[in-house]
C-alpha positions as CSV (number, residue, x, y, z in Angstrom):
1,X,188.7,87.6,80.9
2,X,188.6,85.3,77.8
3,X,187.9,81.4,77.8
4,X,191.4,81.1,76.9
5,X,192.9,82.7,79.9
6,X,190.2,80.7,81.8
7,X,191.1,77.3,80.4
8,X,194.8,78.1,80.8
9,X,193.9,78.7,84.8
10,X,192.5,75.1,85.0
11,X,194.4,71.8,86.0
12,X,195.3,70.0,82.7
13,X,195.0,66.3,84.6
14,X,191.5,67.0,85.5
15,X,187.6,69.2,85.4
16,X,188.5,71.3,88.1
17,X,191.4,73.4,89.5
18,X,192.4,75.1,93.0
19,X,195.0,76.8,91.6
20,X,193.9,80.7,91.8
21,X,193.4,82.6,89.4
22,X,196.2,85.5,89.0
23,X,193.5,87.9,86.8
24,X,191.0,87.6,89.2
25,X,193.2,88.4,92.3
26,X,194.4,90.9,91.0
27,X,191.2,92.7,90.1
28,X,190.0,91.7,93.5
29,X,193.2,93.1,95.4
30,X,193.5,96.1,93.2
31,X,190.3,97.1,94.6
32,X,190.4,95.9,97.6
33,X,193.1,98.9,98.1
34,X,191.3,101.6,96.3
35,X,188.2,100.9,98.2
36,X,190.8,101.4,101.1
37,X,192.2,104.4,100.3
38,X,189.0,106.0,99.9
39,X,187.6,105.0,103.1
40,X,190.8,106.2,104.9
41,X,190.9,110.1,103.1
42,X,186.9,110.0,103.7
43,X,187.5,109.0,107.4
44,X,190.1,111.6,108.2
45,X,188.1,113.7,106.1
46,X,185.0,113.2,108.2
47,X,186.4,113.6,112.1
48,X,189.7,115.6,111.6
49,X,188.7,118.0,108.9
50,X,189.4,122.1,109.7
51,X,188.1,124.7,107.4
52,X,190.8,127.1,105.3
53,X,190.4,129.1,102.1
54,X,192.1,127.7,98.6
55,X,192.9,129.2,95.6
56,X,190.8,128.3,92.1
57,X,193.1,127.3,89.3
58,X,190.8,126.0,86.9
59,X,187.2,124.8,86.6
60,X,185.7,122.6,84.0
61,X,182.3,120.4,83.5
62,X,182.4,116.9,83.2
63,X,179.6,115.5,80.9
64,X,177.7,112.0,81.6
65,X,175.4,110.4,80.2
66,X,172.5,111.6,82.2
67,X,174.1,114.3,84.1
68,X,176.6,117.0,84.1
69,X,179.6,117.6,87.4
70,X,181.4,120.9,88.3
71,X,184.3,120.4,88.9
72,X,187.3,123.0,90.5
73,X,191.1,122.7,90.5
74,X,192.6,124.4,93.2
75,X,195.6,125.2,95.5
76,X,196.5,125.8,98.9
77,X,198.8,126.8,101.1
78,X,200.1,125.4,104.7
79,X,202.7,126.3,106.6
80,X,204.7,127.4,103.2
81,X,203.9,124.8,101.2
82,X,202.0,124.5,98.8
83,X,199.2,121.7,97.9
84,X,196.8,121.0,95.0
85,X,193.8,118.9,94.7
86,X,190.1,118.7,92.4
87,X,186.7,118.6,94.0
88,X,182.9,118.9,93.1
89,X,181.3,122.3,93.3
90,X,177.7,123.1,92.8
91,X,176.9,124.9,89.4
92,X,176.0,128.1,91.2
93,X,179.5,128.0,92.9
94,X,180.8,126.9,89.1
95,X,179.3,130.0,87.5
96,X,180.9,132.8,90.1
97,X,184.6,131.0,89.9
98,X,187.1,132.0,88.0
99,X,190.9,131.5,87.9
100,X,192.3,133.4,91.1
101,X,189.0,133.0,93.0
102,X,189.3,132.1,96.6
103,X,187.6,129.0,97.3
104,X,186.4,127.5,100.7
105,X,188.0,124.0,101.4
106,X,188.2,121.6,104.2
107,X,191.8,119.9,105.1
108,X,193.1,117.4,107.4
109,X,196.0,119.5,109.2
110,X,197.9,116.6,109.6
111,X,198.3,115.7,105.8
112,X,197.5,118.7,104.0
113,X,197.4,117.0,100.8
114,X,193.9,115.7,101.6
115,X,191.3,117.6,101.3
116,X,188.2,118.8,99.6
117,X,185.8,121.8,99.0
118,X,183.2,122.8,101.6
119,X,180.5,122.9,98.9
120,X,180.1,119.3,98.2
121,X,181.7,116.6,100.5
122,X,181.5,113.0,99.7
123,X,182.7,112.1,103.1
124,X,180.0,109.9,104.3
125,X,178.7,108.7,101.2
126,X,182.3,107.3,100.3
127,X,182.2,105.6,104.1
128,X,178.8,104.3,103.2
129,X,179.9,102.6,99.9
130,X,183.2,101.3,101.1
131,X,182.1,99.8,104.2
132,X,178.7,98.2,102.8
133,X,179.6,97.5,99.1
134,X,183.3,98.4,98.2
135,X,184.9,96.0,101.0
136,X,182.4,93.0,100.4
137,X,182.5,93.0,96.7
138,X,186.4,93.3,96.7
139,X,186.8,90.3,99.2
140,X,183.7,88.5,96.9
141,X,186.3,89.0,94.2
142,X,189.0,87.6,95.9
143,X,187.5,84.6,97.1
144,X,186.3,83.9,93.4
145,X,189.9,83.7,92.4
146,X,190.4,80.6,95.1
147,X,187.5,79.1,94.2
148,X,187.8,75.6,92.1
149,X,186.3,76.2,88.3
150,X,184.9,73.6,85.8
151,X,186.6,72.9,82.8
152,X,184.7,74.0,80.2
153,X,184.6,71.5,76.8
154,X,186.2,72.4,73.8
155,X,187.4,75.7,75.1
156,X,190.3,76.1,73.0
157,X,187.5,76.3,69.9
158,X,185.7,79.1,71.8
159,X,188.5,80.8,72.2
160,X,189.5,80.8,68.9
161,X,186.0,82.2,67.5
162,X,185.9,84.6,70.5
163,X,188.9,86.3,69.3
164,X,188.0,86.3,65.4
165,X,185.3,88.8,66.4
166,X,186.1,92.0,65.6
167,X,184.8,95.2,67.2
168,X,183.4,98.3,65.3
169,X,186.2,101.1,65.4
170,X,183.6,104.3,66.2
171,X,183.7,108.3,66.5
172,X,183.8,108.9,70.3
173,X,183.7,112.1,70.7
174,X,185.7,115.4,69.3
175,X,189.2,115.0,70.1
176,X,190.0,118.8,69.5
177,X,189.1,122.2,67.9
178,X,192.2,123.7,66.1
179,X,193.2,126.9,65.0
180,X,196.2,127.8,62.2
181,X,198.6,130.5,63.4
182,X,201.7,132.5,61.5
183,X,203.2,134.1,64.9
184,X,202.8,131.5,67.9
185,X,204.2,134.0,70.1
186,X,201.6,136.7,69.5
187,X,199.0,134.2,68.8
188,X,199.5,133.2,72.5
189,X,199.2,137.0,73.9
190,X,196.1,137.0,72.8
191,X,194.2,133.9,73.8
192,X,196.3,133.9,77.1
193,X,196.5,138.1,78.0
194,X,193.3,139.1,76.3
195,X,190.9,136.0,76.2
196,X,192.8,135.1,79.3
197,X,192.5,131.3,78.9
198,X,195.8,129.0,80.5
199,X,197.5,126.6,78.4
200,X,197.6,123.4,79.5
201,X,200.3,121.9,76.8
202,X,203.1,123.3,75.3
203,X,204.8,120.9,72.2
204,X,207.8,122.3,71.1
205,X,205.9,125.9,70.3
206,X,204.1,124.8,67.4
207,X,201.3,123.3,69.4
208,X,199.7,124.6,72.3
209,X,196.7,123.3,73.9
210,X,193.8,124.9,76.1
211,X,191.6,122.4,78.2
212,X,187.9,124.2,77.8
213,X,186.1,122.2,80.4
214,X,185.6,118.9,79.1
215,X,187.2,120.3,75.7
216,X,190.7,120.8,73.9
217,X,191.3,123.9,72.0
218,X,195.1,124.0,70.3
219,X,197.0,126.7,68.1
220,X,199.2,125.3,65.5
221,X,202.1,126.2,63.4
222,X,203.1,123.2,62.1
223,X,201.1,123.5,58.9
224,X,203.5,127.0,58.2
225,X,202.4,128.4,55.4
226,X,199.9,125.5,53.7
227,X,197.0,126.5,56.1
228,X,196.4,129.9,56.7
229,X,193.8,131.5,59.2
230,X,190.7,132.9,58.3
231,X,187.6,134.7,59.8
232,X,185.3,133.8,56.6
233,X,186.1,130.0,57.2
234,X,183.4,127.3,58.0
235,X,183.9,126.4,61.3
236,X,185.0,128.6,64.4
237,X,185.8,128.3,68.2
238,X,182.7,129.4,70.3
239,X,184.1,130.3,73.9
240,X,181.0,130.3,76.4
241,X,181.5,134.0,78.8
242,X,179.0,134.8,81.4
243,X,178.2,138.2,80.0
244,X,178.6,138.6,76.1
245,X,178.3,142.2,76.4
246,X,180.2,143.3,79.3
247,X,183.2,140.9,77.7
248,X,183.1,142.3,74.5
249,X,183.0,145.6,76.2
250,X,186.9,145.0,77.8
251,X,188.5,143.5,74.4
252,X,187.2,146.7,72.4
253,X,188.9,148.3,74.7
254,X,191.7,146.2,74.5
255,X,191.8,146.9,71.1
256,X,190.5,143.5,69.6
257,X,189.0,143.7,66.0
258,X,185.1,143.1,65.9
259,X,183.7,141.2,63.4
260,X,180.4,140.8,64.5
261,X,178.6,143.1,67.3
262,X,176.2,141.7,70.0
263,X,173.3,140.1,69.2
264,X,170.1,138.0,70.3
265,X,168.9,134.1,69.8
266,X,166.5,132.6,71.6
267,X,167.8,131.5,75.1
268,X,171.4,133.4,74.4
269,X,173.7,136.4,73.1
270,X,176.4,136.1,70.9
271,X,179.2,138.2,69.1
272,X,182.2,137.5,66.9
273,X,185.8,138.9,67.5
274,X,188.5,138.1,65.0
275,X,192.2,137.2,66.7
276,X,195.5,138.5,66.0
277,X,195.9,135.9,63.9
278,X,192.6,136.3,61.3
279,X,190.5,133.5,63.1
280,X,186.6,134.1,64.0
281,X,186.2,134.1,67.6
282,X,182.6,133.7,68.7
283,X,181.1,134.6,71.9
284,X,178.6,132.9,73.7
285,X,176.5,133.3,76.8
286,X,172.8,131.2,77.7
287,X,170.0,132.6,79.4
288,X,171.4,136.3,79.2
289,X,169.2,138.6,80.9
290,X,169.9,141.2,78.1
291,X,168.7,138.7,75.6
């Protein structure tokens, strides 16, 4: 909140106001609810959850600054209907999932829609921090916003220099790894029927996106003819397989063109596959016990 939305909160006949603060409220109330809705789904969670077996629909990692999560979409089905939700798996449990894998979840019969993996539940920590941290801090928050605050002198100058500053505009991360195609429809086949990855985003068939984990991998046509694939290129996509070998193994005999057989680095096994389009492929897998 700046000093001018601060100053513009206080009463202009005197140091102080009572008038509450609408920011503030609303920060307080927004969590308020959140911290509410979490306690309720742990709750239920907790004393009325019954075990039933899901369906994996996608897994991805989640990178932070001192850790990685594992995380698993999935689906289920109740009384012919169908629900969808995300948890935290272990990374064993990560590794041996794919697409299509059954997964074992916990429900609340009652409201389907909640529900969670049976690897990692979060049940009583999310009752632990709700009741002893989420709900005090939230109410803290709200009784800030009633409180009277001092006027603070020459404000509207502070303001003014507060909002001269300007903040560095920095590379965050890598927004996406793209590859040029001539035929979208066959360029597809393969990354969805042989790779067997699932797009995630369709734009008017000329780009068509891939969520990799924590990644975005797209095929383009809208460059047409001024960009045109190539496996001798700088850069290319390295998708991360669980056994280099035994994958390589099913597109040869899907007929894929190999551009670079099998081979060992320290601490992982690679190969390189070229596309239907002309793209290098690489393959990657750590730790390999063939490497």
């Amino acid at each position: 909140m700046s000093r001018k939305q601060i100053a513009d909160d206080l009463d202009e006949s005197g140091e102080t106001s009572s008038s509450p603060s609408l920011f503030i409220f609303t920060i307080g109330a927004t969590f308020f609810l959140m911290n509410a809705w979490s306690f309720q789904r742990a709750f239920i969670l907790k004393h009325n959850g019954a075990p039933i077996q899901g369906m994996v629909t996608r897994t991805f990692m989640v990178r932070h600054r001192a850790s990685t999560t594992f995380n698993a979409d999935y689906s289920l089905e109740v009384s012919g209907k169908s629900y969808s939700g995300t948890a935290d798996i272990t990374r064993s449990t990560f590794l041996a999932l794919r697409p299509g894998s059954p997964i074992a979840l916990r429900y609340v019969p009652a409201n389907p829609s909640v529900s969670e993996a049976a690897d990692i539940s979060h049940s009583d920590t999310t009752l632990f921090l709700t009741e002893f941290m989420g709900f005090p801090v939230s109410l803290f928050i709200l009784f800030l916003a009633f409180r009277k605050q001092p006027r603070v002198a020459g404000d509207e100058n502070a303001a003014a220099s507060d909002e001269a500053i300007d903040l560095p505009n920095t590379v965050k991360g890598i927004a996406f790894t793209m590859y040029p195609v001539t035929d979208m429809k066959r360029a597809r086949k393969f990354y969805e029927d042989v790779i067997g990855l699932k797009a995630t985003h369709d734009y008017n068939g000329k780009w068509v996106e891939y969520h990799l984990w924590d990644n975005c991998f797209a095929l383009s046509s809208i460059a047409g003819e001024s960009v045109k694939p190539s496996a001798d290129a700088g850069g290319s996509l390295a998708l991360e397989v669980q056994d280099v070998d035994e994958f390589l193994l099913e597109l040869k005999k899907k007929g894929t063109r190999i551009k670079l057989e099998t081979f060992s680095m320290p601490g992982c096994r690679m190969a390189v596959v070229v596309d239907s389009e002309g793209n290098a492929l690489t393959l990657h897998s750590k730790n390999s016990k063939k490497a």
